[in-house]
Structures are given as structure tokens and as C-alpha cells.
N, C-alpha and C positions, 0 to 999 in steps of 0.2 A: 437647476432650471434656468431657462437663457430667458434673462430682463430683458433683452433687446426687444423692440417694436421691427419688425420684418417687413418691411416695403420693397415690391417687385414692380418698375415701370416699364411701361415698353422706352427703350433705346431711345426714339425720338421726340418722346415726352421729355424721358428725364433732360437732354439737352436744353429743353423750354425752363423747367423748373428750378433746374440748379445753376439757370445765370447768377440768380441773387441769393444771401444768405435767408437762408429759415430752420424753421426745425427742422428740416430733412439733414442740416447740418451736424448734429447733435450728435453728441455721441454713443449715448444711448436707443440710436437710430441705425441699424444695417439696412444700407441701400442695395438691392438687385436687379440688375436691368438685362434686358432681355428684345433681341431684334427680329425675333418669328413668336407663333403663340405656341410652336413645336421647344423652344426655349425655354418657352414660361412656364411651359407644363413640366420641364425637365426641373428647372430649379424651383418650382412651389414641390414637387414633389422628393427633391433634396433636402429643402428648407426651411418647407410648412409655414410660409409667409404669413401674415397677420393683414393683408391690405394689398390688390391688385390693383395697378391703377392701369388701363392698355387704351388699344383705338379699335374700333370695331373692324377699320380696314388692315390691321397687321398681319403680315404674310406667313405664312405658311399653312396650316390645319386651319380648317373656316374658325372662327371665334365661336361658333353656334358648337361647332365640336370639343373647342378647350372648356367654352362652359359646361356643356353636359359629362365632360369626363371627370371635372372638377366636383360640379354637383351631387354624383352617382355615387363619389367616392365617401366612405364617412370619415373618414381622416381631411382629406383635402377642400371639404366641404366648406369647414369653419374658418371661411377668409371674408373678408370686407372687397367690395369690388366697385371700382370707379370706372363706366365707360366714357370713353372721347368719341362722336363723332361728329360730321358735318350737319350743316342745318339743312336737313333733306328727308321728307317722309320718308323715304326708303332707309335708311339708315337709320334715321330714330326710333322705327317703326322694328326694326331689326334688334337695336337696344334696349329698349322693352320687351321684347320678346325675354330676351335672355335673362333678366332678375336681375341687374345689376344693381347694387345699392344706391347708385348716383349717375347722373348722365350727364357729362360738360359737351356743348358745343365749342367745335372749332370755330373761330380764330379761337385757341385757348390762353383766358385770363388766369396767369399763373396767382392770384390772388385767392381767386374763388376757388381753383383746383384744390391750393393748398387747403383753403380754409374746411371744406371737404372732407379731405382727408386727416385733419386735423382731427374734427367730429368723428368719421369713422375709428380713428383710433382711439377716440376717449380723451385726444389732449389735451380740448378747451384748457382744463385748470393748471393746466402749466403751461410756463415761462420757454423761451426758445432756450434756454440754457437754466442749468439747474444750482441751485444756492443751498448748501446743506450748512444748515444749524441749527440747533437746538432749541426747541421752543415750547415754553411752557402751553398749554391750552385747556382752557377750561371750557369744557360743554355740557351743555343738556337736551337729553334728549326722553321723551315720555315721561314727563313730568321728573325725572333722575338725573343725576351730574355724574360725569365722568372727568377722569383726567389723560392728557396722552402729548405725547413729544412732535410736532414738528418736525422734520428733517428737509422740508424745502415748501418756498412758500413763495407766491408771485400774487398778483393784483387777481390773477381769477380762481385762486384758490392754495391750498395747502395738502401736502402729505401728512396725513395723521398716524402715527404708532402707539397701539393701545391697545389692553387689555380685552377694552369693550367687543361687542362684537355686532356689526350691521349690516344690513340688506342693503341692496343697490337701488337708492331712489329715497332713502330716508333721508331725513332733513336733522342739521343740530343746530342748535346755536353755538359757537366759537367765540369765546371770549380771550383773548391776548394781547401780550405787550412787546411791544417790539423795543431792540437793544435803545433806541432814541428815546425811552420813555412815550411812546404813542401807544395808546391804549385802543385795541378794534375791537369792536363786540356785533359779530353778523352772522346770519343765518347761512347756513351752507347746504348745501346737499352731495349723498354720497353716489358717487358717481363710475369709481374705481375702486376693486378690491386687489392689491397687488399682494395679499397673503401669500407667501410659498408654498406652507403646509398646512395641509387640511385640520393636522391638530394642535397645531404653533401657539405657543402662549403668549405671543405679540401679533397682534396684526396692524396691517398695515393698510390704509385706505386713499385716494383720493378726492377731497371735497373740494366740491365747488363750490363759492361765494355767490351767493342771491342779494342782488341789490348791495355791494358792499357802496358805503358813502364814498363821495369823490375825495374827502379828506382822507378819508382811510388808503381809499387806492393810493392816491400822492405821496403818503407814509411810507408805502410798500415799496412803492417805484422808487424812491427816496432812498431807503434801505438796500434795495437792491444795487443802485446804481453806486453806493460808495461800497460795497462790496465789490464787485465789477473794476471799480478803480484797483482796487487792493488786489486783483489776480491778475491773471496773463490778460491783453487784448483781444488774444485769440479764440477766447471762449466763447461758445454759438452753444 
């Protein structure tokens, strides 16, 4: 099963978006980019992308057409979709039409785009680059304690590995220490199920932290950045 998150932009988006680093950096990120919507239909139906980000004006097949072939299809269906267009009834009025999950006006703020598409893909609780280590976690969750491993952990949340097993949208409490002796104890919620298999005797999740304390975060950040020190600079 491909871990990759699959992002397909039009051509002269991504020029906008990838002046600066972000997580589109990542490695665990395939970029596709595409300069007609006759393109985008060829590579989401190669690709099966996870997240379209386009402009309602890109040439080729109207956009009214790549979204209804997209829609119709049940394979090609299940994408996340960001449009771009001008600030002009007619155009915005076009982009609601079509179901898009998001609609950025141009001039576009490569900030907000991101952040966007961040959310469509489930990122929020992680870090623009990823910290794998081992990490003891104690939870509870319905009046019950669980226990489970850590393998990457940032200020808005952690990957959990464990036995347990949850819905998307349950809440635990996370109780952990980090290598510095800092002790977090915060409420998270489940957010991401990156399970592989349906009957795996580990699963694996990502939660996100609700309300973690600002000492908590500064621990993490803390943590992270002498980790950071200790690898390549290169790493996004």
C-alpha cells in the first residue's frame, strides 16, 4: 500500500506554492502537476491522487467537465479538491457550482492555500518533517488505559502504535515523557487511521492534541529541534 499523500496542482499554482519550503516538501509527499484539466484527468486517473488543488480558468476540457468525469467515476471520486479563482461572481459562482471542497481567491496567499490543503489531507497533527522515536504513551480512554509506541511526535500531535483499537473522532488522554524528562499529560483526538490492514494486530493512528499547555509545546519544539541538529539540514 503507497504511504504517500498524492497531490496533483495545476502547473501554475504549484510555481506559486513551491517558491518556499512546506510540507509539500516532504518526503512522504508525491507532487503532480499538470498544465491543462485534459492532464489532470490523465494523471489522477494514473495516480488516484488524495487532493486536487487547480484554477477554474485551466485550459483545456471546461473544469465543469473534469469535475463531473471525476464525480461520476467511483474510483476517481474519492479526492479532496481545492479551487482557485478570481474574485468575480461569475467565477465564484462557477466554483460552487462544482462541489469543490475549498475555494481560494486569487491573488493567491500561498499560506492559506497551504494551510487548506494541509486540513484536506488530515495533516494538521504533524510536523513539516517527521521525527521517528520510540515513545512510551500511556492513555485512557472510556473509563480504560491503554498503552502504545509513539513513532513521531510534533507540538500538534503524535502517531500512535497499538493494539487498541478507535474510531475517528475519539478523544484519549496521552500521558508521556520525553527523552529530557518532561512529562505531557493532554487530551488528543483521533484524527487519522493509517492502519494497512484491516486485520493487523498493531494499528496505527494519528492524534491530535487539544489544548496541549504552551510548556508542553516548548518541550516538544525543544525536543524536536535538538533532534533536527543531530540530522542532515536538509530535512523538510
Amino acid at each position: 500500500m503507497d504511504s504517500h499523500d498524492k497531490i496533483l496542482i495545476d502547473l501554475k499554482i504549484s510555481k506559486v506554492l513551491l517558491e518556499k519550503q512546506s510540507f509539500l516538501n516532504r518526503a512522504d509527499i508525491r507532487l503532480f502537476t499538470a498544465a491543462s484539466n485534459d492532464e489532470a484527468l490523465a494523471v489522477h486517473r494514473a495516480k488516484h491522487v488524495d487532493l486536487i488543488i487547480t484554477d477554474i480558468a485551466t485550459p483545456g476540457i471546461s473544469t465543469e467537465q473534469l469535475f463531473s468525469l471525476i464525480r461520476s467515476d467511483p474510483v476517481l471520486m474519492h479526492v479532496a479538491t481545492i479551487m482557485v479563482c478570481a474574485c468575480d461572481p461569475v467565477e465564484m459562482s462557477r466554483s460552487r457550482r462544482l462541489g469543490a471542497d475549498a475555494i481560494i481567491l486569487r491573488p493567491i496567499k500561498p499560506s492559506l492555500l497551504l494551510a487548506k490543503a494541509k486540513q484536506l489531507l488530515h495533516l494538521s497533527w504533524r510536523e513539516t518533517y517527521r521525527v521517528l522515536l520510540e515513545l512510551s504513551v500511556d492513555g485512557e480512554v472510556c473509563g480504560g488505559t491503554f498503552s502504545c509506541r509513539s513513532l513521531d511526535i510534533s507540538p500538534q500531535g503524535l502517531l500512535a502504535e497499538t493494539t487498541q483499537t478507535f474510531d475517528l473522532g475519539e478523544r484519549v488522554l496521552c500521558t508521556f515523557t520525553l527523552p529530557d524528562a518532561a512529562q505531557v499529560r493532554v487530551m488528543g483526538e483521533v484524527v487519522h487511521d493509517l492502519t494497512t490492514e484491516p486485520d493487523a494486530h498493531v494499528n496505527r493512528y494519528g492524534i491530535h492534541f487539544l489544548d496541549l499547555a504552551p510548556r508542553h509545546a516548548k518541550a516538544i519544539r525543544n525536543f524536536l529541534d535538538s533532534v533536527a541538529q543531530q540530522r542532515s539540514p536538509a530535512i523538510h
